[in-house]
C-alpha positions in Angstrom: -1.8 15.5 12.9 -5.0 13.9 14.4 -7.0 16.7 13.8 -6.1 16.3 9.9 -6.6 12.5 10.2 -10.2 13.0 11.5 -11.1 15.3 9.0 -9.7 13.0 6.2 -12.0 10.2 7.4 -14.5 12.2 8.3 -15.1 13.8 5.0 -14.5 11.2 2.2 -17.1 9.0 0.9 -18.0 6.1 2.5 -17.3 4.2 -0.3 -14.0 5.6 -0.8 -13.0 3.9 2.6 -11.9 0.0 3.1 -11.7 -0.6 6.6 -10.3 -4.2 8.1 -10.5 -6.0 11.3 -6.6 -5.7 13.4 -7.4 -9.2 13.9 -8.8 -10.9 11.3 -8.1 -8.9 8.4 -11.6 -9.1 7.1 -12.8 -6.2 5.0 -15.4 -4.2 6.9 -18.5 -1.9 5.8 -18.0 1.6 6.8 -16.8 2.2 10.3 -16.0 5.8 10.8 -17.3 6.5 13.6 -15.7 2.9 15.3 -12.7 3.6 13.5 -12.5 7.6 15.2 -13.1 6.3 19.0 -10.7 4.2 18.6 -7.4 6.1 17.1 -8.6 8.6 19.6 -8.5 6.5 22.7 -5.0 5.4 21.7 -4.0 9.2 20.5 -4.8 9.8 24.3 -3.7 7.1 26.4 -0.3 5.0 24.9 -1.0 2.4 27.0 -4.5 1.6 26.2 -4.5 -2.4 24.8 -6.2 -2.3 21.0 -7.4 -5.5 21.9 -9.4 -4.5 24.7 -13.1 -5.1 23.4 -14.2 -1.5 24.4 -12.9 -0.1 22.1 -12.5 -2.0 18.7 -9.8 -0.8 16.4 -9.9 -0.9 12.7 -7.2 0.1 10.3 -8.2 2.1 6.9 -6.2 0.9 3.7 -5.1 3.3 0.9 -7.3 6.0 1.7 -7.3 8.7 -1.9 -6.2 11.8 -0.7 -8.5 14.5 -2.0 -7.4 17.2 -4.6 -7.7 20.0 -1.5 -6.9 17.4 1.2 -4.6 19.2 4.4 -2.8 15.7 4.6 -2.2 15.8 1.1 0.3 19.2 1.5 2.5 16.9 3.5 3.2 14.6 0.7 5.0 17.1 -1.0 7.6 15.4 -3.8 11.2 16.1 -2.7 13.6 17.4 -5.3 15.6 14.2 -6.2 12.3 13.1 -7.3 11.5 15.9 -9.2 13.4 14.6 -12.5 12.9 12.1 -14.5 10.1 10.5 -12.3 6.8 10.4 -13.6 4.3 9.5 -11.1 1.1 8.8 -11.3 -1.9 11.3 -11.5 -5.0 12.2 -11.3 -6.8 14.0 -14.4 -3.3 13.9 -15.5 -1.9 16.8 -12.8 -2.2 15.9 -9.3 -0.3 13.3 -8.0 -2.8 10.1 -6.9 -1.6 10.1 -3.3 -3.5 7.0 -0.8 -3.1 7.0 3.1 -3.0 3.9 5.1 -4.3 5.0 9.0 -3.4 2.2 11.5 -4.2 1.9 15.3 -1.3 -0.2 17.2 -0.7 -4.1 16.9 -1.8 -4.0 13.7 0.0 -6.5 11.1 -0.2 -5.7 7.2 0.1 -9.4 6.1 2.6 -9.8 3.0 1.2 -8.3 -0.1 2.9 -6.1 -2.9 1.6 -2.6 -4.3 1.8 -2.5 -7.9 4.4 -4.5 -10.2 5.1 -1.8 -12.8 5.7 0.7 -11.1 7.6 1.5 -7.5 5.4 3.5 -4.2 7.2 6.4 -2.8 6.3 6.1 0.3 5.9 9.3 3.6 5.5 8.7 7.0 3.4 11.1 8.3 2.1 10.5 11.9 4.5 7.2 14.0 6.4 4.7 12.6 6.0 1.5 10.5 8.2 -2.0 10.6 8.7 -3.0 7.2 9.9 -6.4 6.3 10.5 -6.4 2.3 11.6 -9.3 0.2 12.6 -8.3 -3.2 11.0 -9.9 -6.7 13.2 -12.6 -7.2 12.4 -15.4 -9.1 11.7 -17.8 -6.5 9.6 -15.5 -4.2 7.6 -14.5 -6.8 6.8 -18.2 -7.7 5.9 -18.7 -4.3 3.7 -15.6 -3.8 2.0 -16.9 -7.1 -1.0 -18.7 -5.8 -1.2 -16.1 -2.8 -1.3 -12.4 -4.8 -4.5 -10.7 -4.6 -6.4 -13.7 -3.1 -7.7 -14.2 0.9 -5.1 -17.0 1.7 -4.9 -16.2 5.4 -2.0 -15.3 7.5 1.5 -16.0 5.7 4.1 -13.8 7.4 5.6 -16.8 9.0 6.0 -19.2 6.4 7.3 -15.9 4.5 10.2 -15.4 7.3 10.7 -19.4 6.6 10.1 -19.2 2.7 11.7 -16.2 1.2 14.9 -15.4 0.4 16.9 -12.0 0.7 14.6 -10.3 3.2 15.3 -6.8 4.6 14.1 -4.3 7.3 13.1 -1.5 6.4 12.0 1.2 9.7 10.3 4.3 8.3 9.7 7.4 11.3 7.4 10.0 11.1 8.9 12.3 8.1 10.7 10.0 6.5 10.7 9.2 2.6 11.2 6.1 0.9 11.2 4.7 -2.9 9.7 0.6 -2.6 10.3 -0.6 -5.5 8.0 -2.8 -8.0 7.2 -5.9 -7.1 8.5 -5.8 -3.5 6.7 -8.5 -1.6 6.4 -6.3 1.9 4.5 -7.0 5.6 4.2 -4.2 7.5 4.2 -3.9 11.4 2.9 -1.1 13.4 3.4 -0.9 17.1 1.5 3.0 17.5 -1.1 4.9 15.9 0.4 5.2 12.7 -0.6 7.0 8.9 1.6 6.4 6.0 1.2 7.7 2.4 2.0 6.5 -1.0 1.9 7.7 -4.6 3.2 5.5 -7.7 6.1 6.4 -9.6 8.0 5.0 -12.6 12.0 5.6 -13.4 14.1 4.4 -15.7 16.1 3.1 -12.4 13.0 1.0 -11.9 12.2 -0.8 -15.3 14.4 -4.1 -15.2 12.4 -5.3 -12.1 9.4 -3.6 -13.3 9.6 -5.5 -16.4 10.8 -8.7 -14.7 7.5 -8.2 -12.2 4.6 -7.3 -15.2 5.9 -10.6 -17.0 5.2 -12.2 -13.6 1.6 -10.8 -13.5 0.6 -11.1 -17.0 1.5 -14.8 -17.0 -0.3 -15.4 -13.6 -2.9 -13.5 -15.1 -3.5 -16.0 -18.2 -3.3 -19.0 -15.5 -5.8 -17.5 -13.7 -8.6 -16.9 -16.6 -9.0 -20.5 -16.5 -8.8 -21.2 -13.0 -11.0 -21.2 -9.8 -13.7 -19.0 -9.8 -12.2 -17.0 -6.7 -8.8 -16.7 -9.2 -11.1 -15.5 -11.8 -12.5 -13.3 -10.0 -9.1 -11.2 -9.2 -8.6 -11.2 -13.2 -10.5 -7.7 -13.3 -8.5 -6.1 -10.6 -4.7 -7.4 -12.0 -5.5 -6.1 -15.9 -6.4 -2.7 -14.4 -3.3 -2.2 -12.4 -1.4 -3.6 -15.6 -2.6 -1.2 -17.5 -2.4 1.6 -15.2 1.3 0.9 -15.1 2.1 0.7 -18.8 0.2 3.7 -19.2 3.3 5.2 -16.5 5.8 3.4 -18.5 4.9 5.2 -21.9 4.3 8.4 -20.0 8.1 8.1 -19.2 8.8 7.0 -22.8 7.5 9.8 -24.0 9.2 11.9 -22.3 12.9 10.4 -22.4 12.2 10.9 -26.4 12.1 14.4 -26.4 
């Protein structure tokens, strides 16, 4: 599974690639070669400490899987999601599968994929420590001035905040359907990869709904607000739009 890894990272573009600090969570230039010593040092030797300064770890976020990619044959859609599902695609075929590679000790802060539209998720190399909280009015509200911005660490007040929280512990093989809106912090104690594709279902569209009328109102405060809220404007019409395109994808065909 390493081998793969390595030749994921090793041939996509450099731009293709957001690398972030363990620590910090800053987003990094390109770090392939930083990024390779480490996962390899703790591919070799379990006990190495990814804080040790030696070797500096960096995780990869939602890597595109190319069209001929090895790693991308082990995302293969299971049957029960075969029907009715309509996930999304690129050039209208292949499914638009991303990877997230992590080294250990490395904390996803909370965040959420998409709002339209659920992630089926694949573990393919160790496990992952999910802690989900789902789109309920009041998290939502609170995760409001917090969505798509750098606010710093927030998993704490999160734990103190949020209501209905669950664990979620995906091993390496495992499937799972997160659905819209799911406010989510992941924790990953080994060198881990997970991959994701979105997906709409008519199982899906009351919180889907519930969690685009979310956005698209936090999306009209934020034309007028601070220019770093501005500035997120671009990025939350383009995911609204990519999930309404989804939505009448699955219109379409429920109507014939």
């Amino acid at each position: 599974m390493f081998s793969l890894i390595e030749q994921e990272v090793k041939q996509a573009p450099s731009n293709s690639i957001r690398f972030r600090d363990i620590m910090s969570h800053q987003e990094l230039r390109s770090k392939k070669l930083q990024f390779l010593a480490a996962f390899s040092a703790f591919q070799s030797n379990v006990s190495h400490d990814p804080h040790d300064s030696s070797v500096r770890a960096y995780c990869i976020w939602d890597l595109p899987l190319a069209t001929n990619s090895a790693l991308r044959s082990l995302m293969s859609i299971p049957d029960e999601y075969q029907q009715g599902y309509v996930f999304k695609t690129i050039d209208n075929q292949t499914p638009a599968i991303s990877i997230t590679i992590t080294p250990p000790a490395t904390i996803a802060d909370c965040h959420l994929d998409q709002t339209g539209s659920g992630t089926l998720l694949k573990q393919l190399l160790g496990s992952k420590l999910f802690i989900v909280w789902p789109p309920t009015a009041k998290n939502l509200a609170w995760f409001s001035n917090k969505f798509g911005l750098n606010y710093g660490t927030m998993l704490d007040a999160a734990l103190e905040e949020l209501e209905s929280p669950f664990c979620l512990f995906l091993e390496q093989g495992q499937y799972y359907l997160l659905g819209p809106g799911y406010i989510h912090a992941v924790l990953s104690a080994m060198n881990s990869a997970i991959a994701g594709v979105p997906v709409v279902h008519s199982n899906l569209r009351s919180e889907a709904e519930m969690a685009m009328a979310w956005e698209s109102e936090l999306l009209e405060r934020r034309k007028d607000g601070t220019p770093l809220e501005r500035a997120t404007v671009e990025n939350i019409e383009r995911g609204l739009q990519e999930d309404r395109l989804l939505w009448n994808q699955l219109d379409m065909l429920e109507q014939m």
